[in-house]
C-alpha positions as a printed Julia matrix, in Angstrom:
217×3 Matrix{Float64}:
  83.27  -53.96  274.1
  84.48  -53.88  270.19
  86.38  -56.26  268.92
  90.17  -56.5   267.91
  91.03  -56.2   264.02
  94.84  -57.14  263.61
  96.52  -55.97  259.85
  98.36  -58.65  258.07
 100.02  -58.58  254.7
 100.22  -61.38  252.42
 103.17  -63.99  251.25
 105.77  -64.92  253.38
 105.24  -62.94  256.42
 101.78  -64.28  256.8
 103.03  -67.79  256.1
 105.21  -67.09  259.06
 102.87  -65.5   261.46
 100.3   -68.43  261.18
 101.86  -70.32  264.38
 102.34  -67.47  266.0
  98.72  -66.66  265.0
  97.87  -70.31  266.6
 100.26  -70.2   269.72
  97.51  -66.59  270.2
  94.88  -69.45  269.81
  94.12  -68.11  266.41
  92.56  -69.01  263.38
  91.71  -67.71  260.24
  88.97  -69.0   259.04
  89.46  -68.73  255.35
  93.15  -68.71  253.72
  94.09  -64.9   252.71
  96.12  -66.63  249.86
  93.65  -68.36  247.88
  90.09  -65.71  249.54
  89.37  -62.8   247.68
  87.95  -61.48  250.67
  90.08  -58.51  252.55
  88.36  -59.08  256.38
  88.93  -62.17  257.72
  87.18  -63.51  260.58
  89.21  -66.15  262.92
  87.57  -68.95  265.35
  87.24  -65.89  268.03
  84.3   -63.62  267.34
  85.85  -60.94  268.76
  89.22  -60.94  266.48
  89.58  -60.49  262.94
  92.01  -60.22  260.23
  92.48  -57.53  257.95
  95.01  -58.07  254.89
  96.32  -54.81  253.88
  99.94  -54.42  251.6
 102.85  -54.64  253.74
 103.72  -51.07  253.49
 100.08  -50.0   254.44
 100.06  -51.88  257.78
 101.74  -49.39  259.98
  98.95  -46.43  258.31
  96.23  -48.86  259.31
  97.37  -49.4   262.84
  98.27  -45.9   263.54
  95.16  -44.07  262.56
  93.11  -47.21  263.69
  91.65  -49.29  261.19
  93.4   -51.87  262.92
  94.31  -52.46  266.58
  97.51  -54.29  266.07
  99.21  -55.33  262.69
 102.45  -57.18  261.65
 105.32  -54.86  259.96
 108.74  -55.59  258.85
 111.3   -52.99  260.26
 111.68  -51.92  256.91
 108.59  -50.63  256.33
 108.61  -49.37  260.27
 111.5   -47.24  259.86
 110.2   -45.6   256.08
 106.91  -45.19  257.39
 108.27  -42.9   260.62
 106.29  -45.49  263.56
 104.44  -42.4   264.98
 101.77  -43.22  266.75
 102.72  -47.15  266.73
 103.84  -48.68  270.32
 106.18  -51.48  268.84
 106.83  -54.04  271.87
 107.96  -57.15  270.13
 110.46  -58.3   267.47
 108.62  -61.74  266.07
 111.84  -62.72  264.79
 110.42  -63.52  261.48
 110.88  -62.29  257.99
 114.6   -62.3   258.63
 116.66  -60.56  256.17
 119.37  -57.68  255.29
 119.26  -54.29  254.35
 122.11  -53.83  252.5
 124.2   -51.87  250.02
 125.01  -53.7   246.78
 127.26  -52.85  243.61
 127.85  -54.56  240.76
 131.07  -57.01  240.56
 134.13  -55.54  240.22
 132.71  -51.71  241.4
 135.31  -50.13  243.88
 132.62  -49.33  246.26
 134.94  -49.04  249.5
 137.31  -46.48  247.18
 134.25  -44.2   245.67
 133.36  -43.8   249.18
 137.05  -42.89  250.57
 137.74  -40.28  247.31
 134.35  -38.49  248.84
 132.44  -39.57  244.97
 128.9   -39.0   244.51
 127.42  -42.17  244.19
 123.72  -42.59  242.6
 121.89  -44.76  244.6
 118.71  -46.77  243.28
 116.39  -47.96  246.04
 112.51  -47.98  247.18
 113.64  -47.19  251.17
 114.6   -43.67  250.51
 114.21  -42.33  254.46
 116.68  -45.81  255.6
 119.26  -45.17  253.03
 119.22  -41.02  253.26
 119.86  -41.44  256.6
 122.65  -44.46  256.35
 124.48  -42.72  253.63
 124.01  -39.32  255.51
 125.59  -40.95  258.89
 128.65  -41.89  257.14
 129.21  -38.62  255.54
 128.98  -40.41  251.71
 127.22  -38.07  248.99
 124.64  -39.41  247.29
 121.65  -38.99  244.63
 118.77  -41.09  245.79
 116.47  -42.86  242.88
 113.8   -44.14  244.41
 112.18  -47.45  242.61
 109.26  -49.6   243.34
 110.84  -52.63  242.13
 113.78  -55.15  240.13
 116.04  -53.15  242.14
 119.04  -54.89  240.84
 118.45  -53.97  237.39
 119.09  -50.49  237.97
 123.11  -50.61  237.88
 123.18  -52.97  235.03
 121.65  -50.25  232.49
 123.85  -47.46  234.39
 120.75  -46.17  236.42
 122.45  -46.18  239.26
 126.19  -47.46  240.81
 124.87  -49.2   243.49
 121.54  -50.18  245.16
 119.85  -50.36  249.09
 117.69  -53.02  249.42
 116.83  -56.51  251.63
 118.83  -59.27  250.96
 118.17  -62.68  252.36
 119.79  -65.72  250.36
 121.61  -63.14  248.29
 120.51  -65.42  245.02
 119.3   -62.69  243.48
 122.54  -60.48  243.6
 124.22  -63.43  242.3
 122.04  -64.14  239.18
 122.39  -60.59  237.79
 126.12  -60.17  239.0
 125.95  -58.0   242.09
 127.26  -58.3   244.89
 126.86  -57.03  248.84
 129.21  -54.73  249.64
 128.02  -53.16  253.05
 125.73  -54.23  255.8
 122.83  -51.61  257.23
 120.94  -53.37  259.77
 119.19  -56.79  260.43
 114.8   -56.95  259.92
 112.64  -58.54  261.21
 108.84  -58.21  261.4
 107.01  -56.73  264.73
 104.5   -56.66  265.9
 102.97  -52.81  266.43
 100.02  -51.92  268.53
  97.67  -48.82  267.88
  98.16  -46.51  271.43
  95.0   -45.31  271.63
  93.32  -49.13  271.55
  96.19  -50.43  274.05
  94.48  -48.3   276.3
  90.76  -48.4   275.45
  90.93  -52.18  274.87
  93.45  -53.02  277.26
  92.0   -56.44  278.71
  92.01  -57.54  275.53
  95.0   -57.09  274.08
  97.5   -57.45  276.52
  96.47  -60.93  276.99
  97.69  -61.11  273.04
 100.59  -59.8   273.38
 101.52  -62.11  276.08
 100.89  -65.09  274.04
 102.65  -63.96  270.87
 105.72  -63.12  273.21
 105.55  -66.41  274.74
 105.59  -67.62  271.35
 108.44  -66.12  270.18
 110.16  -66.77  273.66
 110.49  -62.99  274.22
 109.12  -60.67  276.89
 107.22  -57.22  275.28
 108.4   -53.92  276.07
């Protein structure tokens, strides 16, 4: 039987999967931080790590370079999840999506006189479909990055994008004006292997949902 290949992404989410990674009895046995190397093998022959970008983990899973993979709802929700059986939050990576303006921009009014509002953001699909949902006009920008400079050189009035301490806002004198939804990462499972490699990864999933205290779907 073929082994399991799990997708990881670098930074903080892997810094916070690594004990959920060793609750699985898991481990990597080189550090994806400092190894140049992209496959990873872990102290079980039969499991490896793959470190992909964050937004390429749910492609990998769902047309099965990799078995299972770690995703942030974010990316989840712009990438579509077909194909992807998602049955646990890991309650880490915590953060906001959120709409944020510049200080002292009548967000709440714009919105109430009907305005067209130019929005700046790299989550395109999340905010078309927030914005859409309330009825609020808008012309999407999409960026890949320093989202909060957009409205200071009149890009864009306001901006989607995660939010976790809110420093960031703060230092270039935005502010939050409107929640979209809580993320977190989960963990996503290719359907295809769930099936084919069954008795091996449903003993997984059990011990990353005893890990997070959680039962999976």
């Amino acid at each position: 039987m073929s082994g399991i290949t799990i997708a990881l992404s670098k930074g903080r989410i892997f810094e916070e999967t690594t004990p959920l990674l060793k609750a699985a009895g898991l481990q990597p046995l080189e550090d994806p931080e400092s190894s140049r190397k992209l496959i990873i093998g872990t102290n079980r022959p039969d499991v490896r790590l793959i470190i992909v970008r964050a937004t390429d983990v749910p492609t990998y899973v769902q047309h099965g370079g990799a078995d299972l993979g770690i995703a942030g709802r974010d990316v989840l929700l712009e990438h579509g999840g077909t194909g992807l059986y998602q049955p646990l939050d890991l309650k880490i990576g915590r953060c906001r999506m959120m709409v944020a303006a510049p200080e002292g921009f009548d967000y709440a009014g714009r919105v109430r006189q009907g305005a067209r509002l130019r929005v700046a953001t790299k989550y395109v699909k999340t905010a078309r479909e927030h914005f859409a949902g309330k009825g609020v006009h808008v012309d999407l920008i999409k960026l890949y990055g320093s989202m909060e400079l957009a409205p200071l050189v009149g890009l864009a009035d306001a901006i989607v994008d995660l939010v976790s301490t809110g420093g960031t806002l703060k230092a270039n004198n935005l502010v939050a004006v409107e929640e979209i939804m809580p993320i977190s990462s989960r963990l996503v499972v290719n359907q295809a292997a769930l099936k084919l490699k069954y008795g091996q990864i449903q003993p997984l999933l059990e011990q990353f949902a005893a890990a997070v205290g959680d039962a999976p779907c």
